[in-house]
N, C-alpha and C positions, 0 to 999 in steps of 0.2 A: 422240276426241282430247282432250286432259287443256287443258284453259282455266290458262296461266302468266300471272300477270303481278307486273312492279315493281312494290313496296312503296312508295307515299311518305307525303309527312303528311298525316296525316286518317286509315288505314288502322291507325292503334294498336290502337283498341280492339277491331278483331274481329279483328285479330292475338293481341292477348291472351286473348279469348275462345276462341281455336285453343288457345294454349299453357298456358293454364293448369288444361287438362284434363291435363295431360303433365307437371307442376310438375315434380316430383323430377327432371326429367333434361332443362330447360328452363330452367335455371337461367341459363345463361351469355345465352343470349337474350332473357329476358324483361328481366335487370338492365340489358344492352347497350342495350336501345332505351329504356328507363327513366333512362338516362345519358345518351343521345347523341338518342335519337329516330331518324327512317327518312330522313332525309336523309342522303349522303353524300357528305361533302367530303374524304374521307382521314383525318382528325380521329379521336384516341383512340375507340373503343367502337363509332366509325360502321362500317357495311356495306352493301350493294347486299344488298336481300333482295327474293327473290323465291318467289311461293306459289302454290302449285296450288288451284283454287278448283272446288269444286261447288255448283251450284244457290246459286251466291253466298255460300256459306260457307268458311274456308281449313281445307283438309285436312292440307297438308303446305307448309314452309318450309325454305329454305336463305339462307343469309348470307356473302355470301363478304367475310371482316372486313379492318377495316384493316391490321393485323398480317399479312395471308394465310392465317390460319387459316378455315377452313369449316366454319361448327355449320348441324345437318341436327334438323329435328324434323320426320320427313317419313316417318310408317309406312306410306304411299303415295304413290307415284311422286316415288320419292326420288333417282331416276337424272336425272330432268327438272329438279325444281329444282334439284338439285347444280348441273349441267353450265351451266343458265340464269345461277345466281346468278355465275359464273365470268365466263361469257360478258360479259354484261350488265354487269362492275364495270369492266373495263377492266384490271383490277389483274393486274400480271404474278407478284408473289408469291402463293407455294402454299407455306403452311406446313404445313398437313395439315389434318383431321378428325376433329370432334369432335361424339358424340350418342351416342345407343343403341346399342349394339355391331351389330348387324346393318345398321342404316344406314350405318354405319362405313363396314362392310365393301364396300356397294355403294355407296355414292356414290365409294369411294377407286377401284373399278375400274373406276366410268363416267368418271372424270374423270382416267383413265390414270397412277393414281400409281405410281410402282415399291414391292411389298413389301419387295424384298431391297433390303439396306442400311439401309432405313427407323431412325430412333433408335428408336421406338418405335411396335408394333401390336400391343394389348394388348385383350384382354375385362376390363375393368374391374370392380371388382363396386364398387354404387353404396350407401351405408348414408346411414340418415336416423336424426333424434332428434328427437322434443319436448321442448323445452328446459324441461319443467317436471319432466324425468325424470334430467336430468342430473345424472350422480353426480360431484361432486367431490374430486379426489385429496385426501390427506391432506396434504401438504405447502404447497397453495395455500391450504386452508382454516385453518391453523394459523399461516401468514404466511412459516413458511420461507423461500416464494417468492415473487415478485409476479410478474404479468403486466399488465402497461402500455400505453396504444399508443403509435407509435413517435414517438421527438422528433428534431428536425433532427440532431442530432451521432449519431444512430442509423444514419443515412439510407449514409453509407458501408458500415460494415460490414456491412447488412442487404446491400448487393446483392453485397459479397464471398460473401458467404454463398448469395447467389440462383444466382450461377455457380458456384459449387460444387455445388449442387442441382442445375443442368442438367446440368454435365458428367457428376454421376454416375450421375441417374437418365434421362437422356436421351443420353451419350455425346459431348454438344455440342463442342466444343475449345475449351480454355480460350485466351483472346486478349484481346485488343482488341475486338472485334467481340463478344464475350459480356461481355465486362466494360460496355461503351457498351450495349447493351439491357437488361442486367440492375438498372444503375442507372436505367435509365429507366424501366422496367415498377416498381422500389419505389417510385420519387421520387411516381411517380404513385398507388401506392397510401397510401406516407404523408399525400398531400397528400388523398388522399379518406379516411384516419382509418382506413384497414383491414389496417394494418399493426401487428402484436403483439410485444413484446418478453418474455421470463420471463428474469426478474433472481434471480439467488443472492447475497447480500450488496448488493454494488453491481457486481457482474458478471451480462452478459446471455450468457444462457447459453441458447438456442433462441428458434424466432421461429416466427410462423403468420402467417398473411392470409387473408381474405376475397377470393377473386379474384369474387364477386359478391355482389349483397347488393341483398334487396328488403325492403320494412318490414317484413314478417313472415318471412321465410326467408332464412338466408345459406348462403354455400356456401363450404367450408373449403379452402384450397391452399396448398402450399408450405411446410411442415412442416420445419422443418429444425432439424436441433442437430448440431454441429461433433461429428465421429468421437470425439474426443477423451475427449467430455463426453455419450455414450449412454450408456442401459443403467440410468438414474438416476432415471426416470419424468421428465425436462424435459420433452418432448415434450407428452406426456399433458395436465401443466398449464398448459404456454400453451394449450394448444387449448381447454383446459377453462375458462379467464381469459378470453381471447375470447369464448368461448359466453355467459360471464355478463354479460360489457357489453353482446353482445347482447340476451340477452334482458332486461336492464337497460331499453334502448332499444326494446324493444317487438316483438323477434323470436322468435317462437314454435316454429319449427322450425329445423333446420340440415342440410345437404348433405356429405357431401365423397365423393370414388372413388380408388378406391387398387387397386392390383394384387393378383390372390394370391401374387404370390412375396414380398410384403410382408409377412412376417407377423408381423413386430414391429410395422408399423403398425396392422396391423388386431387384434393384442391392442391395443394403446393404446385404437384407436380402442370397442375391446367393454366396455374397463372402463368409459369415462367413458358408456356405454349404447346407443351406437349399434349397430345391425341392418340388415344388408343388406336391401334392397327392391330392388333389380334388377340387370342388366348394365348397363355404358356402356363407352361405345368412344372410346380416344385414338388415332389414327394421327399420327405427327409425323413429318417428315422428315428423314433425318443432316443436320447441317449450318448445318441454319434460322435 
């Protein structure tokens, strides 16, 4: 019988010691409890995790997060934490599941999520870089362009832009209800310095963020440049302006997962050097 139990404080570091065998695809979890810690109060970044333990070591963990999202680092008995970490939080939102695509895949059906309909259930493909390898476009390096991080009077249009990124890679409906989350998931990553702007002239013309980020590795999301203004390499060079503040700041590696129907992103992502190193799995749910 598999030994569960809650996660609280004091249980960091051989939590860490579990996860960062796992790095590249443990990213949302390690930075979460690096931000918030293992206590849960509802609070940004916090979650109810819970870990399956052998002979006193953790094998496998699930988090069931504030948002309702469920990140799984669990390549055993991945059905038990899921369904614990759920159980155990109290929290009635299920926004979906995120990890290694095959965990994905069984945690989403022990913990009864409907496929059909779903926004998004996708095999991710997962690419990494050493940012001592990164190639930078020509246009950032010659000043063309700038990539900045984001300042207050940005903070609007960045979440205009956030909802338009969900509606269309996630099919979310544009409202009230996406526009109120979407300014709140930027407000909050302005306020934590991991929001990017790339300026043409004195026009910002694409955006990137770090939806995670540890001293040494960040992890890249939410890529967006207005329809309008594709096709132009913007994209490429915010992401690539980010990578260099980080590693400015002393981060040596970088993360991000992107779909293969993508495959303007993942040219972008191949010029600036990045290489696939594995699957990962997003299940999201219409609606959320």
């Amino acid at each position: 019988m598999v030994n569960l139990r809650t996660l609280a404080p004091g249980d960091e570091a051989a939590l860490e010691a579990f996860l960062v065998q796992h790095a590249d695809s443990s990213m949302f979890l390690r930075s979460n409890v690096r931000a918030a810690g293992l206590a849960d109060r509802g609070g940004p970044y916090e979650a109810t995790y819970v870990a399956a333990f052998e002979q006193d070591r953790i094998v496998a963990v699930a988090a069931h997060c504030w948002n309702g999202l469920v990140l799984v680092q669990a390549p055993v008995h991945t059905e038990a934490v899921a369904r614990a970490a759920v159980e155990r939080s109290g929290r009635a939102k299920r926004l979906g599941v995120s990890g290694p695509y095959g965990q994905v895949a069984r945690a989403r059906d022990a913990l009864g999520l409907p496929e059909h309909g779903a926004a998004r259930d996708a095999r991710e493909t997962l690419f990494a870089l050493d940012l001592s390898a990164l190639r930078v476009p020509a246009s950032l390096a010659s000043g063309e362009v700038l990539c900045r991080r984001s300042e207050p009077a940005d903070v609007d249009r960045l979440a205009r832009w956030r909802a338009a990124y969900s509606a269309e890679l996630f099919g979310w409906s544009p409202g009230p209800a996406l526009d109120a989350s979407s300014r709140e998931q930027v407000a909050r990553q302005h306020e934590d310095g991991d929001a990017y702007v790339l300026v043409a002239g004195e026009r910002p013309v694409s955006c990137t963020f770090f939806n995670a980020r540890l001293p040494d590795i960040v992890q890249v999301g939410g890529v967006w440049t207005p329809p309008e203004l594709r096709r132009r390499g913007y994209a490429r060079a915010a992401v690539a302006g980010s990578l260099l503040a980080a590693r400015d700041g002393g981060a040596a590696r970088a993360i991000l997962f992107t779909g293969a129907e993508n495959r303007a992103a993942i040219a972008a992502y191949a010029s600036l050097g990045f290489t696939p190193v594995g699957d990962y799995g997003l299940f999201l749910l219409a609606g959320a």
